[in-house]
C-alpha positions as CSV (number, residue, x, y, z in Angstrom):
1,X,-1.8,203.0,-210.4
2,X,-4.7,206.4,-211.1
3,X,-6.6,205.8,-213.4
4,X,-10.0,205.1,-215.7
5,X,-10.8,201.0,-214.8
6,X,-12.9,198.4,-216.8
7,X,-16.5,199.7,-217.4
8,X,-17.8,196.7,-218.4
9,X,-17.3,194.1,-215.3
10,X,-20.4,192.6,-213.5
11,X,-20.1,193.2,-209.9
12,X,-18.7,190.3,-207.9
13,X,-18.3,188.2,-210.8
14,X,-14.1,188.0,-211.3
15,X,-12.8,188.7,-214.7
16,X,-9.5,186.3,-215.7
17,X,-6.1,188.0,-216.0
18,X,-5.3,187.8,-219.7
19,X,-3.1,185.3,-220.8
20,X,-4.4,183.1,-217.5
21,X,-7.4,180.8,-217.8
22,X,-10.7,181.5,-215.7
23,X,-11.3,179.6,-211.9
24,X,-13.3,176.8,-212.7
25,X,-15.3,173.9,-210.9
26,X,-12.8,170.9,-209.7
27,X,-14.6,168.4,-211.5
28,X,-17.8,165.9,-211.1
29,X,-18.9,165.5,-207.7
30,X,-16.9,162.7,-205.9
31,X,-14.2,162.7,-208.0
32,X,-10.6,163.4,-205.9
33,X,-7.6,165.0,-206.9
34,X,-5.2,162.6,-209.1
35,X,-8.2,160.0,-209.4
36,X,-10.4,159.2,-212.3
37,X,-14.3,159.7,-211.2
38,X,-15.4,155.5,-210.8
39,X,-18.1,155.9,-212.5
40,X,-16.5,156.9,-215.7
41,X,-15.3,154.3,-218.5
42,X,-12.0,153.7,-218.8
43,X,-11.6,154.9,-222.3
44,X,-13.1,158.3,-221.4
45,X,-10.9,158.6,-217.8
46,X,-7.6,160.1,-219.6
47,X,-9.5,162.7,-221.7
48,X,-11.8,163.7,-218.6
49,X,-8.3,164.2,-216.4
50,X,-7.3,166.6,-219.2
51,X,-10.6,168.6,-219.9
52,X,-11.1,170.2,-216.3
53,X,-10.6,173.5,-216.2
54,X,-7.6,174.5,-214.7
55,X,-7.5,177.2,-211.9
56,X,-5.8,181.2,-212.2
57,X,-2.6,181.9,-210.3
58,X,-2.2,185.0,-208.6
59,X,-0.1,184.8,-205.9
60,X,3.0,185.3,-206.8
61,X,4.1,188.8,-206.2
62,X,5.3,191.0,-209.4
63,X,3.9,188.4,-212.1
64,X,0.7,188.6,-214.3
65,X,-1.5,189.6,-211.6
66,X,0.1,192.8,-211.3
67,X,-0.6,193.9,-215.3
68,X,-3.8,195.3,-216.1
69,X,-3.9,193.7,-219.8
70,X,-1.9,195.7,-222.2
71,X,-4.7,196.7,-224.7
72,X,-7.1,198.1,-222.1
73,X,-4.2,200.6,-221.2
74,X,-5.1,203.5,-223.4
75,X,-3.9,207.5,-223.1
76,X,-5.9,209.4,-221.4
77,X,-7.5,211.3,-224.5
78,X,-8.3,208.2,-225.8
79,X,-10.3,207.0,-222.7
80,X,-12.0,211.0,-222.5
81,X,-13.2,209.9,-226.7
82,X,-14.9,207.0,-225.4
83,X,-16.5,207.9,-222.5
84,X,-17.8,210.9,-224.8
85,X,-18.9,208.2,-227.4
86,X,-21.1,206.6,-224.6
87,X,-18.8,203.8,-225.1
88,X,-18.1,201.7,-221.9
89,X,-15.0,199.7,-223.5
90,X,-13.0,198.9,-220.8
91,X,-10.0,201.4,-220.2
92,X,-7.1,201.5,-217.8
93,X,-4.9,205.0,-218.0
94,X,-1.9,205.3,-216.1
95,X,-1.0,208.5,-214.1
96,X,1.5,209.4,-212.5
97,X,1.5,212.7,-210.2
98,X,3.6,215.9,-209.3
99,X,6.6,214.9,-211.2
100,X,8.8,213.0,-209.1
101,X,12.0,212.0,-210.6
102,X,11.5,208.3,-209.9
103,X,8.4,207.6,-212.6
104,X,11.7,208.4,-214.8
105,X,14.5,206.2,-213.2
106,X,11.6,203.8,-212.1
107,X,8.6,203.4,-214.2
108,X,9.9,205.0,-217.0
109,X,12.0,201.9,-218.3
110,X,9.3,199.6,-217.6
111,X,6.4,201.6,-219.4
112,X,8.9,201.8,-222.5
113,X,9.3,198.7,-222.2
114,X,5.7,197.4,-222.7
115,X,4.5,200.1,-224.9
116,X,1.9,201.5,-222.3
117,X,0.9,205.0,-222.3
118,X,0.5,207.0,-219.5
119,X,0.0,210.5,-217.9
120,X,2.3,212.9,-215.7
121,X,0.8,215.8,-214.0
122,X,3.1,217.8,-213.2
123,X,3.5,221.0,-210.8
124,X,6.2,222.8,-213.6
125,X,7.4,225.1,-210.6
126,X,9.4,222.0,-209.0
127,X,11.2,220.8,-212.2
128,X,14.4,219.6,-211.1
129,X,13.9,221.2,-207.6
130,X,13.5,219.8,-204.2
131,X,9.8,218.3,-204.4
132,X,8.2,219.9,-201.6
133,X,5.2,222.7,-201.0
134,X,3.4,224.1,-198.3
135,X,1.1,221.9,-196.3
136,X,3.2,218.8,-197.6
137,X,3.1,215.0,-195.3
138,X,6.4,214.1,-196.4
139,X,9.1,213.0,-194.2
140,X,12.4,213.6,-194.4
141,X,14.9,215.3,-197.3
142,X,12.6,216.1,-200.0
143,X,12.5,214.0,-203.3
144,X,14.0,215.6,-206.4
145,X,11.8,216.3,-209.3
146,X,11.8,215.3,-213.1
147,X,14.3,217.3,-215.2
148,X,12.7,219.1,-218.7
149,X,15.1,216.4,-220.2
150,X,13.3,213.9,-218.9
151,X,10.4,215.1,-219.7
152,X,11.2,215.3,-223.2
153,X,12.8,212.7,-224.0
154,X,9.2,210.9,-222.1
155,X,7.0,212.9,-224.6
156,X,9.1,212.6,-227.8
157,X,8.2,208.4,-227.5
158,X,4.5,209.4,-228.1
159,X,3.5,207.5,-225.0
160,X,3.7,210.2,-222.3
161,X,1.3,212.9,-222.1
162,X,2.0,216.1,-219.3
163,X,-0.9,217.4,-217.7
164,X,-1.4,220.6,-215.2
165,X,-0.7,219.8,-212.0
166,X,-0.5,223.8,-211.1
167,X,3.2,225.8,-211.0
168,X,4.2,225.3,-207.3
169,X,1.6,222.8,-206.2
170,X,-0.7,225.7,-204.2
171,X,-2.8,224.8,-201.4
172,X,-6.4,223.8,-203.3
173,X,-8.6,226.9,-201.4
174,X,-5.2,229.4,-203.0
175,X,-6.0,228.4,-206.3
176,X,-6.6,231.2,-209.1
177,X,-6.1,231.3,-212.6
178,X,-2.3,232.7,-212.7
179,X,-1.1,229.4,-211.2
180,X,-3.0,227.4,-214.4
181,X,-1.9,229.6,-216.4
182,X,1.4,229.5,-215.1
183,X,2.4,225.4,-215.3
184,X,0.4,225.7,-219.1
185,X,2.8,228.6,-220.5
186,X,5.9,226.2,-218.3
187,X,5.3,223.2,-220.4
188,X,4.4,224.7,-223.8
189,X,7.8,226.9,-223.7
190,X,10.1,223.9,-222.6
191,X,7.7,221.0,-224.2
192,X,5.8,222.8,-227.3
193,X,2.2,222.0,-226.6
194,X,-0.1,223.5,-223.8
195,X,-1.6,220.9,-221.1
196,X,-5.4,219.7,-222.1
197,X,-5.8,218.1,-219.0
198,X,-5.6,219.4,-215.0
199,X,-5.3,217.2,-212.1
200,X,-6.7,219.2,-208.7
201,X,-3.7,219.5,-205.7
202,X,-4.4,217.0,-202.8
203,X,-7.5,215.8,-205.1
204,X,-9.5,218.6,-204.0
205,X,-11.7,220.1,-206.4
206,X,-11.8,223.9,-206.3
207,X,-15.4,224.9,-207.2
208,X,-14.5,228.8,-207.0
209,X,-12.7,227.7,-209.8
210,X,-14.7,225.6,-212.0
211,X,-16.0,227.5,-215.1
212,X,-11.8,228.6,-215.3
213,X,-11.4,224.8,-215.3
214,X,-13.5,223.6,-218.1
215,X,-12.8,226.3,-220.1
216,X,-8.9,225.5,-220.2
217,X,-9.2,221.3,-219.8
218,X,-10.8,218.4,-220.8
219,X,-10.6,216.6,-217.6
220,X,-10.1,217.3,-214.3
221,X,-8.8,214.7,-212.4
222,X,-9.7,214.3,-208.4
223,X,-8.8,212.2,-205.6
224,X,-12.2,210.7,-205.4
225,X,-12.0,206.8,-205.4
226,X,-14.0,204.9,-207.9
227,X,-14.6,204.4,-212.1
228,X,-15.6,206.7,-214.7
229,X,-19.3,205.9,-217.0
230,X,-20.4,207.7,-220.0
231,X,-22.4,210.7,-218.6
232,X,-19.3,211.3,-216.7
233,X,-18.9,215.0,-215.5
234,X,-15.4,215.5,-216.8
235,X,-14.4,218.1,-214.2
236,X,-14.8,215.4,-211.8
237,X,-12.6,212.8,-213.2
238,X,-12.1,209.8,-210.5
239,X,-9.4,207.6,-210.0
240,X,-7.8,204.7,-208.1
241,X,-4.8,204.7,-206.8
242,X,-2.0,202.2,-206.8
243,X,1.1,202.1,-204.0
244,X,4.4,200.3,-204.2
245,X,3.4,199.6,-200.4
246,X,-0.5,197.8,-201.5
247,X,-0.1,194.0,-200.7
248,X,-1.2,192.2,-203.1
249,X,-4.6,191.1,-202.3
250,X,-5.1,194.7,-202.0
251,X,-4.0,195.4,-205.1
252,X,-6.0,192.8,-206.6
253,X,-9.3,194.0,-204.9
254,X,-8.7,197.0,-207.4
255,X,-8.5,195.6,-210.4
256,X,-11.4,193.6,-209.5
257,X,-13.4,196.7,-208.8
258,X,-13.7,196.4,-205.2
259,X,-13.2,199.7,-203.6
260,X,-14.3,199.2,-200.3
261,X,-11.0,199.3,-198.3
262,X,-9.4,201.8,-200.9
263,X,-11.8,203.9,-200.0
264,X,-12.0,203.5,-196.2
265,X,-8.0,204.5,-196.6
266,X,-8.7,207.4,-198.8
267,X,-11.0,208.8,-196.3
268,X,-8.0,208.3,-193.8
269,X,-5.3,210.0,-196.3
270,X,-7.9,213.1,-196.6
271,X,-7.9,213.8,-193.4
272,X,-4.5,213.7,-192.5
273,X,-4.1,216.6,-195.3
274,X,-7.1,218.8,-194.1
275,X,-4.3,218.6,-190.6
276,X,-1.4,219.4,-192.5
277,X,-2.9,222.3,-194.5
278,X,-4.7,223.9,-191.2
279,X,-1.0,223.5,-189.9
């Protein structure tokens, strides 16, 4: 999962999964696991047993520890007004990038399902096309990419929200004004409103291009790692992102805030594109 993460969480102090209760202590020192502490009278032993605090669990692949609570997921305008506000209420959004026709047949159900909003930027160019561009890593026959009919029938719930992802996903230092433009006047013909928000290709951000930028967005998401603050610079939006292939203690380091190995592997992903666009 991309996205805005909880503002409000001390560093190294873990935060309980909602609906889970907090880690606690395993009870008075001495005392074993299915015995009453000796030094306790016996009236009191029963309620004792029954007052320790019991401990979270998050191991088991796909269950609660994979939800970031459903209130803190918020649409990315929504998140933009309180980091304006100065407010650091703690805000998950959702993004999903290029337009690949699986956030549709995959995520799509699920994310109706729940209620949770999210974000598609999409590069309008490869709209039911073969989802491939120059300088592209990808392996293999290419992926297909969302239909407008997807797309619409996505926005018309109110919970998806399509963003500029450029028209044909151009290499970041190519950028210019007629590929914005381009994806904005794609959407707002087949969609009916104009993108307020851009996400930069390969997470670059193109500073040839950055009075174009604010001028015609709000944000301006990146592929740096890490969470936004009031006093954000919104042209430099950052983000964390999620993998069907993160393990789960991986995946939970991010929700906890701990971005050390996320960004070790970012650095890694980086340069692997800097080689595949000098290619």
């Amino acid at each position: 999962m991309r996205g805005v993460h909880d503002e409000h969480r001390r560093p190294g102090r873990r935060r309980p999964v909602e609906g889970q209760t907090a880690a606690g202590p395993r009870g008075r020192a001495g005392a074993r696991r299915g015995r009453h502490p000796a030094h306790l009278p016996p009236g009191r032993r029963r309620h004792e047993r029954r007052a320790r605090p019991r401990h979270r669990r998050l191991h088991r692949p796909g269950g609660p520890a994979r939800r970031a609570p459903a209130r803190r997921v918020v649409p990315l305008d929504t998140a933009a007004d309180r980091l304006d506000a100065g407010l650091r209420t703690p805000s998950t959004v959702l993004t999903f990038d290029d337009g690949f026709a699986d956030t549709y047949e995959t995520a799509w159900p699920l994310l109706r399902e729940r209620g949770l909003p999210f974000t598609v930027y999409l590069a309008s160019g490869l709209v039911g096309a073969p989802m491939r561009w120059e300088g592209s890593t990808a392996k293999g026959a290419p992926a297909t990419g969302l239909s407008w009919e997807h797309l619409r029938e996505m926005t018309a719930s109110g919970l998806c929200t399509v963003a500029n992802h450029t028209r044909s996903h151009v290499r970041p230092e190519l950028l210019g004004t007629a590929e914005l433009d381009a994806c904005g006047d794609d959407v707002e013909e087949h969609l009916g409103t104009r993108p307020r928000h851009f996400a930069y290709t390969w997470g670059r951000p193109v500073p040839h291009l950055d009075a174009a930028l604010r001028a015609r967005f709000r944000t301006c998401a990146t592929g740096l790692v890490g969470r936004n603050l009031p006093g954000y610079d919104p042209a430099r939006f950052h983000r964390v992102p999620v993998r069907r292939t993160d393990p789960i203690d991986f995946f939970r380091a991010k929700l906890y805030g701990r971005l050390v190995p996320e960004r070790a592997y970012a650095r890694i992903v980086a340069t692997a594109k800097a080689v595949g666009a000098g290619a």
